[in-house]
N, C-alpha and C positions, 0 to 999 in steps of 0.2 A: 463705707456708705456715705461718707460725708464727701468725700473726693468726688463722688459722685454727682453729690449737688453740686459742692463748688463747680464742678466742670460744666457742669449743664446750662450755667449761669450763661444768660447772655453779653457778647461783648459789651465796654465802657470805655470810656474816654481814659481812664488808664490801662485796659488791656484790650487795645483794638483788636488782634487777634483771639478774642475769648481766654477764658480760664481754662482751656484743656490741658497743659502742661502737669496743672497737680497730680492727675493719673500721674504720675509719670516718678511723679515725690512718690505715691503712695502705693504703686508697687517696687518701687526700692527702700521703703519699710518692709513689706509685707516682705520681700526675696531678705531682708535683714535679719527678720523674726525666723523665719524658715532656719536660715542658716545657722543663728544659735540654739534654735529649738534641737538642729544635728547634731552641734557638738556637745550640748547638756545632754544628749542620749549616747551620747561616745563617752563624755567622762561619766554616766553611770554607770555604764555597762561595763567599762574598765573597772570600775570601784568593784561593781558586784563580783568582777573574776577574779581579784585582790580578797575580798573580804564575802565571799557567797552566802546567801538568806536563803530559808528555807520556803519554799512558795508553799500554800496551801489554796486547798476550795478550788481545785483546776480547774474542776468540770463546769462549773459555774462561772469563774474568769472565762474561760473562754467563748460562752455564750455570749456575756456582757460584751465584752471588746471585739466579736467579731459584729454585733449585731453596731457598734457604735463604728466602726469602718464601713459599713454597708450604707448607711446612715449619711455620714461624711463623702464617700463617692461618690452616690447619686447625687448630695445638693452641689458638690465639688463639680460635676462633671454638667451640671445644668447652669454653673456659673460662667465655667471657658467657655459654653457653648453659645451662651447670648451673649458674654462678650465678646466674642470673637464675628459674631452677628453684626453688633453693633459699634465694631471696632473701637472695644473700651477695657485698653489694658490693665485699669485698674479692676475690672472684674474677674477679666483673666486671671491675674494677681492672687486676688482673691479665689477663686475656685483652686487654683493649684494650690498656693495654701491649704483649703480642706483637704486634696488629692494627697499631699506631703502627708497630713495626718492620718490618711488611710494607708501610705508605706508606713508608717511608723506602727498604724495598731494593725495592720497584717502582720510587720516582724513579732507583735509581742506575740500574735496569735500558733503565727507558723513555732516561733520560740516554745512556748505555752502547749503546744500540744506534741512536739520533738520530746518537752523535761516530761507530759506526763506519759507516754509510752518508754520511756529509756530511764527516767530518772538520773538521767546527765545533767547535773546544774552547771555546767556553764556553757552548755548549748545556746540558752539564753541568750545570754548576751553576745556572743559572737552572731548570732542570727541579727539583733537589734546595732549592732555594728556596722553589719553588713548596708542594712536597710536604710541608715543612717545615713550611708555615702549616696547614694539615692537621693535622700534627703537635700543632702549638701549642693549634689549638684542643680535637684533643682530653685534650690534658690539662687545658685548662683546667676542660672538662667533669666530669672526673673531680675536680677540686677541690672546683668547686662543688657536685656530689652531695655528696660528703665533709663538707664545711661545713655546709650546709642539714643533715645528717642530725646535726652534731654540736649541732647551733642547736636541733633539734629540729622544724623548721621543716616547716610542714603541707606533704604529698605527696597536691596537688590531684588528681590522675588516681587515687592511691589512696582519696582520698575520697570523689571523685566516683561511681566501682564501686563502694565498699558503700555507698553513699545509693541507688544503682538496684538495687542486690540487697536493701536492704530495703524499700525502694519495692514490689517485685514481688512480695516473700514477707510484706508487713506483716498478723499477723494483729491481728483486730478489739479483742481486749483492749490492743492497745499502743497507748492513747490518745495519746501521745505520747512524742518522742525530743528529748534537747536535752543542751546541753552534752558533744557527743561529740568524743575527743580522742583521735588516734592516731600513737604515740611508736615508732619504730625503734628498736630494739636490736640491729643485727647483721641477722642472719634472722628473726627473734622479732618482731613485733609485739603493743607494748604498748595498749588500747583500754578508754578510760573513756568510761562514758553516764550516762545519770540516763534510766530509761523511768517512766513516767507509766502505771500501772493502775486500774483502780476500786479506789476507797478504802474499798470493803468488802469487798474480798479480803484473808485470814488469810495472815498468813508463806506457809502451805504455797504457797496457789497462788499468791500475788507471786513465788515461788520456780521455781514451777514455770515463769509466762512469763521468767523471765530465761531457764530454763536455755534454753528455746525459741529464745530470743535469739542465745544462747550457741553453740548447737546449729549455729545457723544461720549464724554467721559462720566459726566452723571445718568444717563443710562448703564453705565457700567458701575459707578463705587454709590448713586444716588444721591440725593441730596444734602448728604454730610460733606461734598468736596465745593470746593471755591476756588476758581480761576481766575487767572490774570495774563490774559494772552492777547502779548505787542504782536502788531502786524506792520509786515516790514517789506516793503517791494521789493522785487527781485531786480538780479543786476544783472549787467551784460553775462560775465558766466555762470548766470541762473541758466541759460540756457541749457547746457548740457548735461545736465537733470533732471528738464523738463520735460514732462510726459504730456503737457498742451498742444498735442500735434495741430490744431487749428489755429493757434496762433498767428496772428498775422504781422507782428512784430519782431519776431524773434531774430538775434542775429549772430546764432549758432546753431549747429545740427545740432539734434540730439545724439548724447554720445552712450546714457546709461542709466539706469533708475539707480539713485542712491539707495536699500534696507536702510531701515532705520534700526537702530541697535541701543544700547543701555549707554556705549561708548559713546560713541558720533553725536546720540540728540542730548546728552551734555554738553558740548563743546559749546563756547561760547562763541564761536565762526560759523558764518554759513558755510555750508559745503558748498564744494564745487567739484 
């Protein structure tokens, strides 16, 4: 909850880019806590096949702990759902966290009601073993989000959907796109481009296709993203990827439309 404020804070003169990173501390706690929470259910459940206790009052554990997983899933699964609304890993985080606690108290349940029809004690614990590796892996999941977003480390699936959102909505003066680079901050998405117009367009209207640009990627992710898009006039072999058939400058045929891909509109070259 507190990462939450912190993140929400507005930028300062020491963090021009805002506070959103903390997310990023604080579900690689939360995937840390996960992970030892598995393996303290691993070395119990090993202890218990070592040294097995006799359970009592089944009928009534099993009530308790299925109704405290039901419990935990709903608030768990209303947590990833608005984080993931309001693209805020650390709520993510947090929901899978509760999610993790409802693998662990299904295994006692499914465990729990395996010993009370069989009377097999160490059912138990090989079920609570099992559910544990679950466990594990999802924290480990959350770390690695955690990491990568701390690395800064490109979010292919996110990149992939705005190269096909501009792909669909590319208009004709954006001769080109390259060197596009998009930085998580929490919620916030940070995105630099370099777009490529005719190199006889005045400030005003270079201006104006950015904002077009602009326009056009927060109508897609909203007003949590912030852009910083150089405009750069094209060059003689802008030509041959220019789709400006009315140009009256040009001093090459058009030879091809360049797709724009995840590949290419990284590259820090214009294409040609």
């Amino acid at each position: 909850v507190y990462s939450l404020y912190v993140s929400a804070k507005p930028r300062d003169l020491d963090h021009p880019y805002g506070h959103g990173k903390v997310e990023f501390i604080s579900a690689a706690v939360e995937g840390t806590l996960i992970i030892v929470a598995g393996i303290y259910i691993i070395y119990e459940a090993i202890s218990n096949l070592i040294d097995p206790s006799t359970v009592k009052k089944l009928d009534w554990g099993i009530v308790l702990v299925a109704a405290t997983a039901i419990i935990n899933f709903v608030v768990g699964f209303i947590c990833v759902k608005t984080g993931r609304k309001n693209n805020s890993l650390a709520l993510i985080a947090s929901g899978q966290h509760l999610k993790s606690d409802t693998y662990t108290t299904l295994g006692i349940v499914v465990g729990l009601v395996v010993l009370y029809f069989t009377n097999i004690m160490w059912i138990d614990s090989v079920v609570a073993i099992l559910f544990s590796l679950l466990i594990l892996y999802t924290g480990y999941k959350i770390i690695r989000t955690s990491i990568a977003g701390i690395m800064d480390e490109a979010d292919a699936q996110l990149l992939e959907e705005l190269v096909h959102t501009l792909n669909e909505n590319r208009n004709v003066n954006w001769i080109d796109l390259h060197n596009l680079r998009i930085i998580k901050y929490g919620a916030t998405l940070h995105l630099d481009c370099h777009l490529t117009v005719p190199w006889y367009f005045n400030v005003h209207e270079a201006h104006r296709e950015v904002d077009g640009l602009s326009e056009l990627v927060r109508k897609k992710y909203g007003e949590t993203v912030e852009l910083f898009v150089h405009s750069d006039g094209c060059l003689d072999f802008s030509c041959a990827i220019c789709s400006k058939f009315e140009c009256t400058v040009r001093q090459h045929p058009f030879r091809e439309k360049i797709e724009w891909t995840m590949e290419n509109i990284s590259s820090n070259n214009k294409h040609k």
